[in-house]
C-alpha positions in Angstrom: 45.2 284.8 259.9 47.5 286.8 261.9 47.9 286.8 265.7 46.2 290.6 266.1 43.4 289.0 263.6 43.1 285.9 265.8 43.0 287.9 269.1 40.2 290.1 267.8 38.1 287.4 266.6 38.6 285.6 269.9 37.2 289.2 271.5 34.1 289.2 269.4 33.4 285.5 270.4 33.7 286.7 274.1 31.7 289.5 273.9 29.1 287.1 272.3 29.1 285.2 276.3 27.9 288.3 277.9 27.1 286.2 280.9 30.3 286.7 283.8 29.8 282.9 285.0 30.4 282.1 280.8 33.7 284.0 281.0 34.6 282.4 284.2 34.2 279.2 283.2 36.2 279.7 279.7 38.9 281.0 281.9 39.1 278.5 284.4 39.0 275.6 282.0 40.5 277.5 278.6 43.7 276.2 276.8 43.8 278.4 274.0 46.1 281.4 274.3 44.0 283.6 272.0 41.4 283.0 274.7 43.6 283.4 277.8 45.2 286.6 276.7 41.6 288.3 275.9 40.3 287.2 279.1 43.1 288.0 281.4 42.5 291.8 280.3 38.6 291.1 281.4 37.1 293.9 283.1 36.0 291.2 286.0 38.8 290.4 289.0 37.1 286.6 289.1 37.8 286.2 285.2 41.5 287.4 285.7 41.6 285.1 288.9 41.0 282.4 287.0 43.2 283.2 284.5 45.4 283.4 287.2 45.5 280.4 288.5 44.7 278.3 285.1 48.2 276.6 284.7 48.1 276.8 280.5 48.0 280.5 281.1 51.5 281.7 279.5 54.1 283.1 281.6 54.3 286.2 280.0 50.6 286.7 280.9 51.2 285.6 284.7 54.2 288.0 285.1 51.3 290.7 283.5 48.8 289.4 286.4 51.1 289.4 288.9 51.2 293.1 288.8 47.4 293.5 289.0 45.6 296.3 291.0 43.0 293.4 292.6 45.1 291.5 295.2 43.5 288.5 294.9 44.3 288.3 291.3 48.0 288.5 292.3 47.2 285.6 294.7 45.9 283.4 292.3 49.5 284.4 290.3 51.0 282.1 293.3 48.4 279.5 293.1 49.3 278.6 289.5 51.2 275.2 289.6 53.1 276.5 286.4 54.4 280.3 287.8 57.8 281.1 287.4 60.5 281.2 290.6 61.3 284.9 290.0 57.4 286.0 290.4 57.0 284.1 293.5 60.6 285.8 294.7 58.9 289.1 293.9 55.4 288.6 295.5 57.2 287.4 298.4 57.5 290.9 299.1 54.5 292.0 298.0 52.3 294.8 299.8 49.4 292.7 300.5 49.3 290.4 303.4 47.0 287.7 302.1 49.2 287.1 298.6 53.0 286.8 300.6 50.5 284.5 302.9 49.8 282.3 299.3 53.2 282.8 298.1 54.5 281.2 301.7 52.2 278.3 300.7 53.1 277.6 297.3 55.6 274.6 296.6 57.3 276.6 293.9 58.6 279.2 296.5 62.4 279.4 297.1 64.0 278.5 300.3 65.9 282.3 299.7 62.6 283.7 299.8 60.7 281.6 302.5 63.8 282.6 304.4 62.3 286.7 304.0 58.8 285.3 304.7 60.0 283.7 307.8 60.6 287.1 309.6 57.5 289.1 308.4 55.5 290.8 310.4 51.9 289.8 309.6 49.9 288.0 312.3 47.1 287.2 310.5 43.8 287.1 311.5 42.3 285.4 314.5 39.2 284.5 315.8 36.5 286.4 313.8 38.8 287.0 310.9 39.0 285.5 307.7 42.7 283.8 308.5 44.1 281.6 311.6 47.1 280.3 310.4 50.0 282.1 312.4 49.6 284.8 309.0 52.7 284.8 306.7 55.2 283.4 309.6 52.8 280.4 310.0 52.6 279.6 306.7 55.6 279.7 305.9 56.4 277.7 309.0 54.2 274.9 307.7 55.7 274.8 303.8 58.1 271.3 303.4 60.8 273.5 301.6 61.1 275.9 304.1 65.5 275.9 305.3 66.1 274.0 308.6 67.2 276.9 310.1 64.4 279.2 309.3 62.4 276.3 310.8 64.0 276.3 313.9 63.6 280.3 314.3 60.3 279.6 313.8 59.8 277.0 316.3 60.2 279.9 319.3 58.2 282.2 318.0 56.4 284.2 320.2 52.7 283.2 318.5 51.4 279.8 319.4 49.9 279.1 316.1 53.2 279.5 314.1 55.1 277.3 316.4 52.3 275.0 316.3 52.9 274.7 312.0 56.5 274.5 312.7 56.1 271.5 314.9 53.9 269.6 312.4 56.2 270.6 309.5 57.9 267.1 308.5 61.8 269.0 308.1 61.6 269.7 311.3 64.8 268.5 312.9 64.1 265.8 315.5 65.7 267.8 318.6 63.3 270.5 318.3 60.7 268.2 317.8 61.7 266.3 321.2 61.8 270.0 322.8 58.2 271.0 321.7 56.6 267.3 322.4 57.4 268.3 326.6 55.7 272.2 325.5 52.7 272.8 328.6 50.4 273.8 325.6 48.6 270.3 324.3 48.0 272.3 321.0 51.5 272.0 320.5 52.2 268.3 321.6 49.0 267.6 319.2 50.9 268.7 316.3 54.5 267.0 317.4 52.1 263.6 317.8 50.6 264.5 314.0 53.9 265.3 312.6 55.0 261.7 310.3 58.9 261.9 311.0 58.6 262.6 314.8 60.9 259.7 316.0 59.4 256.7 317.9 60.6 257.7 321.3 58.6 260.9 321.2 55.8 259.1 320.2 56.1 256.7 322.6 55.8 259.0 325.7 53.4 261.1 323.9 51.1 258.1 323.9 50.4 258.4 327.5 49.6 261.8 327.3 46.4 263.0 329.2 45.0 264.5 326.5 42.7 262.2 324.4 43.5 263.9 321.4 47.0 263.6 321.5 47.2 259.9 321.8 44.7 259.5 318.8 47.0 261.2 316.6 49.7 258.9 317.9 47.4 255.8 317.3 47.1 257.4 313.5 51.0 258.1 313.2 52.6 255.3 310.4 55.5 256.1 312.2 53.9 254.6 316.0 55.9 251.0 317.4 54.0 248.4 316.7 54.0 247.9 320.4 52.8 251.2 321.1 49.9 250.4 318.8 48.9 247.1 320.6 48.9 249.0 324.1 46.6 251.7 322.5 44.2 249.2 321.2 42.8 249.0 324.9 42.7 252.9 325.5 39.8 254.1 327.6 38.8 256.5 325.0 36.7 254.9 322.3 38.1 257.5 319.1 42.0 256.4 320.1 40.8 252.6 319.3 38.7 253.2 316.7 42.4 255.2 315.1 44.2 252.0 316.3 41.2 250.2 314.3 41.6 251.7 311.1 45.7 252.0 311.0 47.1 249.6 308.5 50.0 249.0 310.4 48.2 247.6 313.6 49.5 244.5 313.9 47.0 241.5 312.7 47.2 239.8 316.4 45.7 243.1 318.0 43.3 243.5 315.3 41.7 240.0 316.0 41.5 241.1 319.9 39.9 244.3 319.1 36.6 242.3 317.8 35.2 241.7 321.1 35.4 246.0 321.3 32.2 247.4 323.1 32.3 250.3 320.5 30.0 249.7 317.3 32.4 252.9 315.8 35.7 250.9 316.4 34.4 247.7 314.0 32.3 249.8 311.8 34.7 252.3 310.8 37.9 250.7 311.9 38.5 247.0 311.8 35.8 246.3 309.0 37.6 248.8 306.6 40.9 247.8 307.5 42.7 246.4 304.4 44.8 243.9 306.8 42.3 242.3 308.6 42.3 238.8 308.8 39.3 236.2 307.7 39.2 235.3 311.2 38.3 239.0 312.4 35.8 239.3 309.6 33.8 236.3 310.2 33.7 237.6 314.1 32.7 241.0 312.1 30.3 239.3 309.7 28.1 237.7 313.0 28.4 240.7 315.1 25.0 242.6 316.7 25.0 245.7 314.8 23.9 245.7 311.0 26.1 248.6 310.0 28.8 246.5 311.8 28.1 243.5 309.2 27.3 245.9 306.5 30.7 247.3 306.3 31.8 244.1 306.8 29.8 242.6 303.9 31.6 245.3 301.4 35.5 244.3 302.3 36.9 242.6 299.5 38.9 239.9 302.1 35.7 238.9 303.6 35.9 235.5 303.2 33.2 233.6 301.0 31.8 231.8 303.9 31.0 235.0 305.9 29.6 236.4 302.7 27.0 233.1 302.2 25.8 234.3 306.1 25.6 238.1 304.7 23.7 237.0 301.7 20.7 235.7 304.0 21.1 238.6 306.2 17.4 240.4 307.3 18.8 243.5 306.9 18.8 245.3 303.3 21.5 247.6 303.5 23.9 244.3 304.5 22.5 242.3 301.5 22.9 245.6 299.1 26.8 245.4 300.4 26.8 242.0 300.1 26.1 242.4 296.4 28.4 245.1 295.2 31.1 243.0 296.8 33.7 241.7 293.9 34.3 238.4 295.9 30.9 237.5 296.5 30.1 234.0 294.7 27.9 234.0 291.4 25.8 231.9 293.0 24.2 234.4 295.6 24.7 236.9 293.0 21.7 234.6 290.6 19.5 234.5 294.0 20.1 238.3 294.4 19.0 238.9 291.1 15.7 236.5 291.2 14.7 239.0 294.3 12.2 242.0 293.8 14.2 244.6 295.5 15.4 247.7 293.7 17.6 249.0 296.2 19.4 245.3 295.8 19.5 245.3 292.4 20.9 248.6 292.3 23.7 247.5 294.2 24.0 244.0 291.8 24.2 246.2 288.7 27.3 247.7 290.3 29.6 244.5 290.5 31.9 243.7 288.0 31.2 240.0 288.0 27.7 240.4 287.7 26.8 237.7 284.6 25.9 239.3 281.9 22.3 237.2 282.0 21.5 239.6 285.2 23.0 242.9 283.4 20.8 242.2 280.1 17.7 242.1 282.5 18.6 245.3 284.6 19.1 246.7 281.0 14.9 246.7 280.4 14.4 247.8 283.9 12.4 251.3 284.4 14.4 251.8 287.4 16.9 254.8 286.1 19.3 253.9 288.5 19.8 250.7 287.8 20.3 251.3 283.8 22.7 253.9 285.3 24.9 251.3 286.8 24.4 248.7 284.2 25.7 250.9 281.9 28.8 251.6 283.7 29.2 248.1 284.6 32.6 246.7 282.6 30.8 243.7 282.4 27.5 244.8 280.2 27.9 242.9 276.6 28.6 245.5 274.0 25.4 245.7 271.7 24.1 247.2 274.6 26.5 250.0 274.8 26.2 250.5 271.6 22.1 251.2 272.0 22.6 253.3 275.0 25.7 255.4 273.3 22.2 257.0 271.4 20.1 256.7 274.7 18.1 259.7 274.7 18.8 260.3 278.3 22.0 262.1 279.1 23.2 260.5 282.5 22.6 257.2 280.9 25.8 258.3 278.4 27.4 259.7 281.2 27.3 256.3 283.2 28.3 255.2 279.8 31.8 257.7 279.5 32.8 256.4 282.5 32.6 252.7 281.5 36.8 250.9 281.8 36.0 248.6 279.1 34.1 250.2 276.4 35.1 249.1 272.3 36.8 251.5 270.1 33.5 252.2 268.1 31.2 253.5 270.8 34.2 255.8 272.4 34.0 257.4 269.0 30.5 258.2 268.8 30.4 259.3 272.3 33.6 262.0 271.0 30.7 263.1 269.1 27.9 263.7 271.9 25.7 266.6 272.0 26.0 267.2 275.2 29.3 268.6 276.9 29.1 266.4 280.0 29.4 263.5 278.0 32.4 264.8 276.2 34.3 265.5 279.7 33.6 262.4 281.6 34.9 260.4 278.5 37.9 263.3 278.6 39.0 262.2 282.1 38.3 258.3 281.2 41.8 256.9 282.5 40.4 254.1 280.0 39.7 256.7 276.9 42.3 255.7 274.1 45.0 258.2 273.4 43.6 259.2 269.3 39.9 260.0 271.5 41.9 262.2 274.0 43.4 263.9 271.1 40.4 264.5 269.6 39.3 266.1 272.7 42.0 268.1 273.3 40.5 270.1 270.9 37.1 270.1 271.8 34.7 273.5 271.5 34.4 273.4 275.4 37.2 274.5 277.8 36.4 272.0 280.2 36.4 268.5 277.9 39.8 270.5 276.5 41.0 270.9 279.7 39.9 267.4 280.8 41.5 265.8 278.2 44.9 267.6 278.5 45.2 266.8 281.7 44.4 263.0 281.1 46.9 262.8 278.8 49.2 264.5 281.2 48.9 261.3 283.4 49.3 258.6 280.7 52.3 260.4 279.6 53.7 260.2 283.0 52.9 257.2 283.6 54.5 255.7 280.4 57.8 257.7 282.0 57.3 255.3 285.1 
């Protein structure tokens, strides 16, 4: 069949999906060029946008796009992880505001042509408008690629809000940072404190800043002294301890002292979901007042097995439910868990990996859909009964299935053969589907499970590159 044949039987198809939200969805997720090249002459600006912005749209048909009459089509030309340098060099001189704006954004854009979009003159739009981001001159002001000394022009200019994304651009050169960090406007030393190369120094006398705002993005920064993150741990303001709380690189001495805290926030949100807390913390943690302290306590995978026993007979449900997802919680609660009549628990149970398979085959007959849900996704569910929900006449049940890490060879190939479309994509973004299903499915009738798919394949083949 020849290309005008294949083109014009690709247009009668279309024409066939009448419905706009059908042609919007074939171009957002479509990786056949017959398909793209019909669509991106659609009579509908949101069709062309997506085609825009789809990165398997050709080049020739973005450099077509880029020279749209609908601005926002043009837009979406910058958007498109896979445009060519020389269209983002001419849209940085485009007429329209709003696309040099996208074009200042995109990570694509040259530093010869963010040097043009340093010095334009849109302002943007403040307040009631659509845009308050310093326009093109803040935009561009906030792009990583953006030349030193562009940056540095940028740091004085005469609107707050474009120095402001200068000062939390990470290129910034240190000296102007150190100038802007002693600026009398706090919105400024806000961004300095946010900005992850501002030198320790800077953060350091930033930490006693008045404003409480300010010293919680220092308490966030992975740059922040370790001693300036034990001296914070006692601020007056609740939200600058709870950042101390939650920042990995708090050292584990100050995390143990922040236990005793007054704030339930700081524990619940910070120290119980910290990934470097020690047992000691947690078993403070595990006894504490407050049940959504001990809750999120109960789900951190370094609670220690001991604090975890206490959890198990906690009289709260919501503690037990986290008690019972948790990986590291001892097979031996999990058996007691299962022997209780509590759905909401068992829920939780049919979630955990180490769940024996004993429990999972009894959650399998429950009436509860939630629980089959789970069960099914579990890695840990034997596989004859997989293999009878891969047929299960409900669809999220095969869903829960697609997404299953350890499922046999057998049952991703019937599941290649669902029905139902949403099957077909969750199994297309599997990180666990094998490569001959992804394949397959790289083919699929649907524009999203083919789009899925290409992309998941994307990943493997990078990370084989790794």
């Amino acid at each position: 069949m020849s290309d005008n044949k294949i083109i014009a039987h690709h247009k009668e198809l279309l024409k066939a999906k009448k419905n706009l939200e059908s042609r919007i969805e074939i171009a957002n997720y479509s990786t056949l060029p017959e398909e793209l090249e019909v669509l991106a002459n659609d009579k509908s600006k949101d069709v062309r946008y997506e085609i825009a912005i789809n990165p398997y749209t050709p080049a020739k048909l973005l450099e077509k796009l880029s020279g749209d009459r609908i601005a926002n089509v043009r837009e979406g030309v910058t958007r498109n992880t896979n445009v060519p340098i020389s269209l983002l060099d001419m849209l940085a001189i485009d007429k329209d505001a709003d696309v040099r704006a996208a074009t200042a954004k995109s990570s694509r854009t040259t530093a010869s042509a963010l040097k043009k979009l340093a010095v334009d003159q849109d302002y943007g739009v403040s307040l009631d408008g659509m845009r308050v981001d310093g326009g093109v001159r803040g935009l561009t002001a906030r792009n990583p690629n953006t030349p030193t000394s562009a940056l540095e022009k940028l740091a004085t200019d005469e609107e707050d809000c474009v120095r402001k994304q200068a000062a939390r651009n990470p290129s910034m050169p240190s000296l102007v940072l150190a100038k802007l960090s002693t600026d009398e406007s706090s919105n400024m030393r806000y961004a300095v404190a946010e900005n992850p190369n501002t030198p320790v120094h800077i953060l350091e006398k930033l930490s006693t800043d008045e404003n409480k705002n300010i010293r919680s993005n220092i308490a966030e920064n992975s740059n922040t002294s370790v001693h300036i993150l034990d001296k914070l741990s006692t601020d007056k303001d609740e939200s600058v301890r709870q950042a101390i709380a939650s920042n990995p690189n708090t050292p584990v001495l100050t995390l143990e002292k922040m236990v005793f805290d007054n704030d339930k926030n700081v524990k619940q949100y910070g120290l119980a979901e910290n990934p470097n807390i020690s047992a000691f913390a947690l078993e403070n943690l595990a006894a504490d007042e407050d049940e959504e302290v001990r809750s999120s306590t109960a789900r951190n995978p370094n609670t220690p097995t001991s604090a975890l026993e206490n959890l198990a007979a906690d009289e709260d449900e919501e503690v037990r439910s986290s008690t019972a997802i948790n990986p590291n919680t001892p097979i031996s609660i999990l058996e007691k868990f299962a022997l209780e009549e509590d759905s909401t628990l068992w829920q939780s149970l049919a979630n955990n990996p180490n769940t024996p398979i004993s429990i999972l085959e009894k959650f399998a007959l429950e009436e509860d859909i939630w629980i089959r849900r789970n069960t099914a996704g579990n890695p840990n569910t034997p596989v004859y009964l997989l293999d009878k929900w891969s047929s299960d006449e409900d669809e999220s049940i095969r869903i829960a299935l697609a997404q299953n890490s350890n499922l046999p060879i057998n049952i991703f190939e019937k599941l290649l053969l669902d029905e139902e479309q949403d099957v077909r994509f969750w199994l297309a973004i599997n990180p666990y589907t094998p490569l001959s299903i992804l394949k397959k499915l790289s083919i699929d009738k649907n524009a999203r499970v083919r789009s899925g798919a290409l992309e998941n394949l994307s990943k493997l083949e990078l990370a084989s590159k790794i």
